[in-house]
Z-matrix of the N, CA and C atoms (Angstrom, degrees):
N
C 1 1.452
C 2 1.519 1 111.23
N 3 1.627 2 107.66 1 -48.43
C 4 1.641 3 86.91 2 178.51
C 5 1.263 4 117.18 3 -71.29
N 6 1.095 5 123.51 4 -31.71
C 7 2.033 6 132.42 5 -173.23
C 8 1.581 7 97.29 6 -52.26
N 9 1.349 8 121.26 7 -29.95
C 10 1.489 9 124.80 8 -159.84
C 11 1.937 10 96.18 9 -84.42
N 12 1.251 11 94.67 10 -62.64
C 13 1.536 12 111.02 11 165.58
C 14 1.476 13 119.37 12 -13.86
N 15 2.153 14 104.27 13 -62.85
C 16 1.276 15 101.21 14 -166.26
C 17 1.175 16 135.25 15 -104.37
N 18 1.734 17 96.24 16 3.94
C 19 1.824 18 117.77 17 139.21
C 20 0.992 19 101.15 18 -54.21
N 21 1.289 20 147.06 19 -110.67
C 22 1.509 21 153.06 20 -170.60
C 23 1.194 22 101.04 21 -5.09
N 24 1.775 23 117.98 22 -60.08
C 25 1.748 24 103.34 23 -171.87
C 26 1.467 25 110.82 24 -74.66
N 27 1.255 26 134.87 25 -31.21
C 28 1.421 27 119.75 26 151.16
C 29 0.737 28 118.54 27 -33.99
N 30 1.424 29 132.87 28 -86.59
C 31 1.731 30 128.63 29 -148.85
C 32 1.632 31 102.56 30 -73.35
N 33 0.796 32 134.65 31 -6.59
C 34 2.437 33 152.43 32 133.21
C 35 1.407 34 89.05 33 -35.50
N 36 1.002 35 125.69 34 -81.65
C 37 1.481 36 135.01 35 -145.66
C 38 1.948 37 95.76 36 -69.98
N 39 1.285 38 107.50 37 -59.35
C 40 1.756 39 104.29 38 178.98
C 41 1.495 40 91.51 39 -35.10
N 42 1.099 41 106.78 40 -90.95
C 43 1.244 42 125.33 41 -159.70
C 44 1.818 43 132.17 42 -20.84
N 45 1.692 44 80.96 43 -37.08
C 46 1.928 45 101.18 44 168.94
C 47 1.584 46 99.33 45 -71.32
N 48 1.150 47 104.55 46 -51.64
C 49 1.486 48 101.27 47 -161.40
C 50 1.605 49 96.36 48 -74.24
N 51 1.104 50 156.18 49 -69.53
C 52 1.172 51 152.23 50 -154.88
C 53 1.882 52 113.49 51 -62.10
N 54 1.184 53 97.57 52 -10.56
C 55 1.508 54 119.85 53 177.12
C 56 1.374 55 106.31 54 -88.31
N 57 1.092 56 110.68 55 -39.79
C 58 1.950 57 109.60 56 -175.55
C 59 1.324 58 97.14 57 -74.22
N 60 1.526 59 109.14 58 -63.03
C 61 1.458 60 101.43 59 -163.01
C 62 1.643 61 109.88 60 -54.19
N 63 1.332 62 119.39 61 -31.01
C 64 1.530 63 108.55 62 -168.82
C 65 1.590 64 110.43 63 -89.36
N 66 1.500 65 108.70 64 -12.07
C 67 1.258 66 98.39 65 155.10
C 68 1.942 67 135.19 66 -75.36
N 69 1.147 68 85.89 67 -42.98
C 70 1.904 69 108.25 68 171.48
C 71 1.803 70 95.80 69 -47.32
N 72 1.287 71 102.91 70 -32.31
C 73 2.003 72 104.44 71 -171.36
C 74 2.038 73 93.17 72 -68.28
N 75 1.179 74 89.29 73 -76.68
C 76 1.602 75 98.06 74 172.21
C 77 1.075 76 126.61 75 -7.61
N 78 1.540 77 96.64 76 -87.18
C 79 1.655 78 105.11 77 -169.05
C 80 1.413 79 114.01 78 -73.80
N 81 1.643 80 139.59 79 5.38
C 82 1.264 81 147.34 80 -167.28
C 83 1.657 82 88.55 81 -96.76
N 84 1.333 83 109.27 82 -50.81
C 85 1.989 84 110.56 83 -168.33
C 86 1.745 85 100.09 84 -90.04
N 87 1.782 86 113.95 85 2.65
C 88 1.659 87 103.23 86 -160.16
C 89 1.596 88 118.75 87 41.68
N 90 0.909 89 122.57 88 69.59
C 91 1.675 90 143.97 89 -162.04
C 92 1.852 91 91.73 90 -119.49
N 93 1.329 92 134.12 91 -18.47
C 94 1.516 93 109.76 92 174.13
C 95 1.677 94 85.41 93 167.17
N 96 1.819 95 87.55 94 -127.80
C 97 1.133 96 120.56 95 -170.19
C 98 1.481 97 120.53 96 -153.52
N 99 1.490 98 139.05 97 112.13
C 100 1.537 99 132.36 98 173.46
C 101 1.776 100 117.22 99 -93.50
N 102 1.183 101 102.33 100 117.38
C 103 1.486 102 109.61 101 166.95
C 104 1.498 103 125.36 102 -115.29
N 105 1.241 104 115.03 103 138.33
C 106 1.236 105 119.14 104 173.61
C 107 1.931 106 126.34 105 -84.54
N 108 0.815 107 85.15 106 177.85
C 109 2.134 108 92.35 107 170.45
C 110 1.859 109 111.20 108 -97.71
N 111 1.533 110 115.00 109 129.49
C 112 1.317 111 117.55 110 8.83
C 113 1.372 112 123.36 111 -71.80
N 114 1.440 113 133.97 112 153.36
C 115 1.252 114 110.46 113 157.90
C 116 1.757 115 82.41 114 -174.94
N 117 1.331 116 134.39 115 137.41
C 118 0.961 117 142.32 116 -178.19
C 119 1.603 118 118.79 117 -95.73
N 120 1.675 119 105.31 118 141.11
C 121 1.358 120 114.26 119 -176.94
C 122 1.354 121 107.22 120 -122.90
N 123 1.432 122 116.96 121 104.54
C 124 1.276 123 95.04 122 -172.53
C 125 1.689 124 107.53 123 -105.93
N 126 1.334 125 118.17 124 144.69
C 127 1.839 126 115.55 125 -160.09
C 128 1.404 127 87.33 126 -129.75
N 129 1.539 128 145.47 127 3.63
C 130 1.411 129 153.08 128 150.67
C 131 0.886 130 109.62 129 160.82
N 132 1.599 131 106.41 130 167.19
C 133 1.985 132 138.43 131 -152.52
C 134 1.580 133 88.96 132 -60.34
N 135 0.875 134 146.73 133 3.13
C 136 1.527 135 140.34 134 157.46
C 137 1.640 136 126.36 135 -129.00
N 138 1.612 137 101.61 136 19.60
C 139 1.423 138 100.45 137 178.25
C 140 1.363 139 107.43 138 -153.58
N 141 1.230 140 119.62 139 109.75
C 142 1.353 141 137.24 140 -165.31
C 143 1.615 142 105.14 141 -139.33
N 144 1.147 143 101.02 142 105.06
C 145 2.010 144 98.09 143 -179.47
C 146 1.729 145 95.82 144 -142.25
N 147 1.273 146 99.30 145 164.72
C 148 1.614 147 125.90 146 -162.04
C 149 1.887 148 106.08 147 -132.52
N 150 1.523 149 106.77 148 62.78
C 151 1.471 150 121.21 149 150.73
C 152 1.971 151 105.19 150 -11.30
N 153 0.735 152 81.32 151 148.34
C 154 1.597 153 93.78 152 153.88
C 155 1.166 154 132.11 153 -68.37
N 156 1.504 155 107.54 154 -61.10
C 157 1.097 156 116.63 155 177.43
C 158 1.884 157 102.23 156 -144.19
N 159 1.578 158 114.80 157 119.42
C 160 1.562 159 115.05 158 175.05
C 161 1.816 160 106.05 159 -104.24
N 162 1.365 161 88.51 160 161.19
C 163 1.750 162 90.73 161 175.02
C 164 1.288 163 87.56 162 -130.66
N 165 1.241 164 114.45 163 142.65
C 166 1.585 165 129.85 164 177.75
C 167 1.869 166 110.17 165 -126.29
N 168 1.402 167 106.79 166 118.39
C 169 1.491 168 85.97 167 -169.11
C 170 1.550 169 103.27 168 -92.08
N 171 1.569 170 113.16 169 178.43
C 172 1.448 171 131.17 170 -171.97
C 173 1.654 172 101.32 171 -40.48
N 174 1.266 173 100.44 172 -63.72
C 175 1.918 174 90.62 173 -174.80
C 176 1.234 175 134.81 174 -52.48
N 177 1.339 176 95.74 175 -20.68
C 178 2.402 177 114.22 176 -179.31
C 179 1.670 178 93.78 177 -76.73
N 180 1.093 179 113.43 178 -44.40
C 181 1.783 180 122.85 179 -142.73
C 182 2.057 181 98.30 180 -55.38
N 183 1.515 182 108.27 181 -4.29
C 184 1.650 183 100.18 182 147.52
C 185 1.394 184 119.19 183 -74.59
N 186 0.885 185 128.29 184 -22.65
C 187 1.470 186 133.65 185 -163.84
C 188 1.750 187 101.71 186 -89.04
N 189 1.162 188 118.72 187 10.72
C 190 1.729 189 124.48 188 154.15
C 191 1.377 190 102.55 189 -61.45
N 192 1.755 191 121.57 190 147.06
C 193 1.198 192 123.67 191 171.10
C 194 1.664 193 96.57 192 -140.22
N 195 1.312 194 113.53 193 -177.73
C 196 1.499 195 124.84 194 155.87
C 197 1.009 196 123.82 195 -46.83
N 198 1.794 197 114.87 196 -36.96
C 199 1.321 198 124.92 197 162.52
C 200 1.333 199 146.79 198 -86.39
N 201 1.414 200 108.57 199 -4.29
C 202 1.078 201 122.74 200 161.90
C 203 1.560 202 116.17 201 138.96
N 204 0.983 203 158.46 202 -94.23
C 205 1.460 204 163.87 203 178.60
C 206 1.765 205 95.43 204 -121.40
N 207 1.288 206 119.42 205 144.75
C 208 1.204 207 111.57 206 158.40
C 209 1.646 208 117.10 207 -146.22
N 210 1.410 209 71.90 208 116.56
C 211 1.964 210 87.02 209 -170.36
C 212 1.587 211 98.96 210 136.06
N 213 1.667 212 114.50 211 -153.90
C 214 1.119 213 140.29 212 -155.48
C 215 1.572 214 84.78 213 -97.93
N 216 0.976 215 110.81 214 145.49
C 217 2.155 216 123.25 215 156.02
C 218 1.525 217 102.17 216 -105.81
N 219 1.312 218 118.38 217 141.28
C 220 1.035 219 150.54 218 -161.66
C 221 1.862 220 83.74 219 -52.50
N 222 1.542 221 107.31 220 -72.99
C 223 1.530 222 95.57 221 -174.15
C 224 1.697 223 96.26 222 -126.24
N 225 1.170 224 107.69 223 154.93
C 226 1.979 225 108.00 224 174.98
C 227 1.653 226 92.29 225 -130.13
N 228 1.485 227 105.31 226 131.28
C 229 1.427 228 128.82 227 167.74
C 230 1.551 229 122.13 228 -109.34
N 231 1.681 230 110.27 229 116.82
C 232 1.140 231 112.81 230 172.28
C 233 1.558 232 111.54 231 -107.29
N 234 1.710 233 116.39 232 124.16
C 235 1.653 234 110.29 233 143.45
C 236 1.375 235 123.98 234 -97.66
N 237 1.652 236 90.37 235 144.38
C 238 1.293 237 113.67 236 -170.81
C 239 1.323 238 99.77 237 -97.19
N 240 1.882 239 87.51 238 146.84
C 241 1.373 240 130.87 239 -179.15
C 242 1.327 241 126.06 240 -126.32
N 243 1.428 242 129.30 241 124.40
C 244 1.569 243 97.04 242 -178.66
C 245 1.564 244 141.99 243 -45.40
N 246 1.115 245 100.34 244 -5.72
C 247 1.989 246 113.66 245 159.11
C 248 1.270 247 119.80 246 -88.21
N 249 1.097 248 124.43 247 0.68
C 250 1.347 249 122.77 248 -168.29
C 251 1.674 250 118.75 249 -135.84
N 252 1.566 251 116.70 250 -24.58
C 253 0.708 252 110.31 251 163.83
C 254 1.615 253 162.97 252 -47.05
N 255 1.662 254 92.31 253 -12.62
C 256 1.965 255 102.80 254 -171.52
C 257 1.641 256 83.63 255 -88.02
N 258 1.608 257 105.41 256 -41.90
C 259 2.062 258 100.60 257 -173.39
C 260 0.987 259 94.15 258 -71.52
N 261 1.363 260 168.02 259 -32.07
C 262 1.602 261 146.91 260 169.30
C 263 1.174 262 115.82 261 -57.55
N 264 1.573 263 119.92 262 -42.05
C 265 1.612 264 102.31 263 -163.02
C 266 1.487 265 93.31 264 -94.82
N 267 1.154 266 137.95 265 9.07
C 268 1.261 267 119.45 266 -144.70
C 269 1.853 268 89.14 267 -149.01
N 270 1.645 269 111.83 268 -98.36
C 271 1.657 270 103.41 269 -170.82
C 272 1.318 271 117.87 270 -48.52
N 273 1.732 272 118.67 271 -49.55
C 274 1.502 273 120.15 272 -179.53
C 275 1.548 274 123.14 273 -48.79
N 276 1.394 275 105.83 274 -42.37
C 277 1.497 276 134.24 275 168.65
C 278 1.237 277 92.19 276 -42.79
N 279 1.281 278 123.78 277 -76.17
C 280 1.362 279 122.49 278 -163.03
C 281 1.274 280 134.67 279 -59.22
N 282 1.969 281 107.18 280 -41.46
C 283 1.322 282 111.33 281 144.68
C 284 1.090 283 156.56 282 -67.12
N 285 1.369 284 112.22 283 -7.19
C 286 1.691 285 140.07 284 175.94
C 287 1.498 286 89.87 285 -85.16
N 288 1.292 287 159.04 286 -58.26
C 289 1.482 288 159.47 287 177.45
C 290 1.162 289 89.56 288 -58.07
N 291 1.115 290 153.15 289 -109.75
C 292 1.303 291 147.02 290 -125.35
C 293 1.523 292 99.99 291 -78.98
N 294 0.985 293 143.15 292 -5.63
C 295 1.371 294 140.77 293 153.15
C 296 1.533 295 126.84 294 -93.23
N 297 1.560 296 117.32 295 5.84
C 298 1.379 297 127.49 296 132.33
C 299 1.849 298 86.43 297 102.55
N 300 1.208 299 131.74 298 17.57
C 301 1.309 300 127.89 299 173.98
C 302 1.612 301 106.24 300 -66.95
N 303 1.585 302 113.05 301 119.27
C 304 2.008 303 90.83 302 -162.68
C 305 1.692 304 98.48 303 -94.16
N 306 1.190 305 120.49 304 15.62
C 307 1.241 306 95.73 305 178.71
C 308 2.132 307 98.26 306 -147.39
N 309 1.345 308 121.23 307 125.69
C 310 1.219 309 113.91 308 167.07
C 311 1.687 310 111.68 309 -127.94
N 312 1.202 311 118.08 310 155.60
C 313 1.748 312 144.51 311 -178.05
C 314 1.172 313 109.39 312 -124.70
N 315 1.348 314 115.06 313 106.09
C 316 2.002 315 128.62 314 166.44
C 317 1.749 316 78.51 315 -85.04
N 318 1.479 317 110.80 316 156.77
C 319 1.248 318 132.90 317 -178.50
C 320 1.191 319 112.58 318 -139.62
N 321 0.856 320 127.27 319 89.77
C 322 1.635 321 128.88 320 -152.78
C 323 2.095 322 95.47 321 -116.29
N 324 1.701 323 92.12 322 100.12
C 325 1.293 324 83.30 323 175.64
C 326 1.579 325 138.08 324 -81.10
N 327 1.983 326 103.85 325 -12.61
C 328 1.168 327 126.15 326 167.39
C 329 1.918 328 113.69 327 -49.96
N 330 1.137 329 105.77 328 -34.92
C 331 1.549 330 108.94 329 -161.79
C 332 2.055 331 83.84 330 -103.15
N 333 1.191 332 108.57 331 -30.73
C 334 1.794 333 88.18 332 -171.70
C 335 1.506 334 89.91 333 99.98
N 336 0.879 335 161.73 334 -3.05
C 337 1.758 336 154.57 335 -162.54
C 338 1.461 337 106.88 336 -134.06
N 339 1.680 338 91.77 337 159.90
C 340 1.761 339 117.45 338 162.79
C 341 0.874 340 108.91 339 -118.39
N 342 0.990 341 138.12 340 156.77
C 343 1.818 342 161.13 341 141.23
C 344 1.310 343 121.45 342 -106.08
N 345 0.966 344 95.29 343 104.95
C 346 2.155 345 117.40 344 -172.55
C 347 1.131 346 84.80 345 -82.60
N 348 1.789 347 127.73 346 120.80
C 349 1.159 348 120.11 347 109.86
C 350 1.029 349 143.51 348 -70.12
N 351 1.521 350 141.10 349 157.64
C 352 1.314 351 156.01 350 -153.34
C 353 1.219 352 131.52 351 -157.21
N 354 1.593 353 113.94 352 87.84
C 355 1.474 354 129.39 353 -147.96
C 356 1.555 355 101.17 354 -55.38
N 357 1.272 356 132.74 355 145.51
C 358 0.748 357 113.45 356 166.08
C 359 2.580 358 101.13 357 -149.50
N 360 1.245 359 85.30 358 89.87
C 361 1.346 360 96.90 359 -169.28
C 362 1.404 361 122.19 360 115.69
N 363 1.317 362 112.48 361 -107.90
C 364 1.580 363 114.79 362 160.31
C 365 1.277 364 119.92 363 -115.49
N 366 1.729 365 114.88 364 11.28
C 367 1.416 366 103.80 365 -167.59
C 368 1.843 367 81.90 366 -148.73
N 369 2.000 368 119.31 367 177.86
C 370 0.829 369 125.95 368 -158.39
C 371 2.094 370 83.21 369 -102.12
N 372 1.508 371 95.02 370 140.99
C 373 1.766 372 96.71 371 151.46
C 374 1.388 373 133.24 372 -53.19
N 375 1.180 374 137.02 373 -166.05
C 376 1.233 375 108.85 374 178.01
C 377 1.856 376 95.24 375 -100.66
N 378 1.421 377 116.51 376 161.60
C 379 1.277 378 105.07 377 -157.59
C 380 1.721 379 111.68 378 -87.00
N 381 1.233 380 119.24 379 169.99
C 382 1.443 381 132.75 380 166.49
C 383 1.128 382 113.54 381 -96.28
N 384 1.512 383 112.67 382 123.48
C 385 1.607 384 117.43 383 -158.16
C 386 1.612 385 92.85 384 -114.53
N 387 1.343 386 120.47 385 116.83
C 388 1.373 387 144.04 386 179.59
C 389 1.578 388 118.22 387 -108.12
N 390 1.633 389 105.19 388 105.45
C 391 1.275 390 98.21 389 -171.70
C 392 1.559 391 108.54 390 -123.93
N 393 1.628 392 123.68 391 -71.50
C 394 1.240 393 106.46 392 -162.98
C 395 1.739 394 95.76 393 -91.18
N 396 1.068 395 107.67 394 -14.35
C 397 1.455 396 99.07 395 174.27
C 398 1.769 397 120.35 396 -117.20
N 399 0.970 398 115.41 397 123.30
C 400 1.819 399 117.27 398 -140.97
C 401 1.880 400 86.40 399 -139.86
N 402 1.150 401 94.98 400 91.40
C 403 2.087 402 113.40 401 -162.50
C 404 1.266 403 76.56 402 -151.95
N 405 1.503 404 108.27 403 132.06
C 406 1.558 405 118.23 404 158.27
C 407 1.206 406 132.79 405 84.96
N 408 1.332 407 130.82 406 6.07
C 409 1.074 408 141.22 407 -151.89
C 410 1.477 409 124.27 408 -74.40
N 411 1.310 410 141.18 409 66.11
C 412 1.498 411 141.87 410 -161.04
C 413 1.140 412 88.31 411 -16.23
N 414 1.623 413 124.13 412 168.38
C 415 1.822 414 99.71 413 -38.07
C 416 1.651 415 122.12 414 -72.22
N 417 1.498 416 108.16 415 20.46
C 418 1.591 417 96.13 416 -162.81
C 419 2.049 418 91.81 417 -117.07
N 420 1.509 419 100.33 418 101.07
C 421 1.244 420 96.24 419 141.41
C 422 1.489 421 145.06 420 -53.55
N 423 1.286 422 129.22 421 138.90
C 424 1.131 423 123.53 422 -171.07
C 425 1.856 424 126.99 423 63.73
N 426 1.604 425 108.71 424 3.38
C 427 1.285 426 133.75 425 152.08
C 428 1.366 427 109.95 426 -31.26
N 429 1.637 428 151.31 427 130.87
C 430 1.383 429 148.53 428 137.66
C 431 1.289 430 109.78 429 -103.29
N 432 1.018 431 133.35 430 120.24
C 433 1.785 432 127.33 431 179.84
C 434 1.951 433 82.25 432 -107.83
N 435 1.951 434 95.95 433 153.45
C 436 1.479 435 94.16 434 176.13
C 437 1.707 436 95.91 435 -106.81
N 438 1.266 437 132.83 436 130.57
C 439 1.498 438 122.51 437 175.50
C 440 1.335 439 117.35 438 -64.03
N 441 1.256 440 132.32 439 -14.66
C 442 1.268 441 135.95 440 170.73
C 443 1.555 442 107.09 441 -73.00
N 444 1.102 443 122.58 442 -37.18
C 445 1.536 444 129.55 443 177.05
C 446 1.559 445 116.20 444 -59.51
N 447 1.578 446 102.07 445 -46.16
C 448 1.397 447 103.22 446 177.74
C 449 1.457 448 126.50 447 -94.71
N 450 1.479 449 127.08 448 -29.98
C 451 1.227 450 121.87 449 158.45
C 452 1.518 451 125.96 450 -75.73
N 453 1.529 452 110.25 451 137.31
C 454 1.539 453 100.51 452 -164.71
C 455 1.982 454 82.78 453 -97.54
C-alpha cells in the first residue's frame, strides 16, 4: 500500500511541477491557458477524458464551456503510472489523434523523459523522445524545462 501510494505521489508531484513551469511559460508570452485534472475535455457525446495537464492556446480559449473545454486542447499531457500506462500509450493516444488534439506528451517519470507527439493528419508521427535535454518542446518554442525541477 505505501509503495503504491508513492508512485501516485510522484507522478502528483511531476505533474504540479511540470504544470507551473508550463504555465509561468504561457502567461509570461500570453500563449493561452494551462489546466490541470480534474477538469473535463470533452471531444464528443462519447468522449470525455481529464488529461493531466491541457494547454489551450489564446485562439481555442472560446471553446471553454460550463463543462469544461470543448473540443481538442492545443496539447494534452499524460503521466504515467503503473495504472495508467497501457491507456496512455495506447487508448488516449488513439483518442487524442482521431479527435484532432495536434500535439500530445506521455511523461514518463520512471525513464526521466517525454515523448511529444505530433499530429500529423489523422494519426501521431512517430514521437520525439526528450530526455536529459528538454529545449523546444512543441508547441512551445523557445520552451527550457530544467530536469531537476521536474523529476522528484
Amino acid at each position: 500500500m505505501f509503495s503504491r501510494w508513492r508512485i501516485a505521489g510522484r507522478a502528483a508531484r511531476v505533474v504540479l511541477r511540470l504544470a507551473t513551469l508550463l504555465d509561468a511559460h504561457v502567461a509570461v508570452n500570453a500563449l493561452g491557458e494551462v489546466d490541470i485534472a480534474p477538469f473535463d475535455v470533452v471531444l464528443g457525446d462519447r468522449n470525455v477524458v481529464q488529461p493531466d495537464i491541457i494547454f489551450v492556446s489564446t485562439d481555442q480559449l472560446p471553446s471553454f464551456s460550463h463543462r469544461g473545454l470543448e473540443g481538442a486542447p492545443t496539447l494534452a499531457v499524460e503521466v504515467l503510472s503503473p495504472s495508467t500506462t497501457r491507456a496512455d500509450r495506447n487508448t488516449k493516444l488513439e483518442i487524442y489523434a482521431r479527435h484532432g488534439v495536434p500535439y500530445y506528451w506521455i511523461v514518463d517519470p520512471d525513464a526521466r523523459a517525454i515523448d511529444v507527439h505530433v499530429r500529423a493528419g489523422t494519426a501521431y508521427r512517430t514521437p520525439e523522445h526528450f530526455a536529459d535535454r528538454l529545449v523546444d518542446l512543441p508547441p512551445f518554442p523557445g520552451l527550457t524545462l530544467d530536469p531537476r525541477v521536474i523529476w522528484p
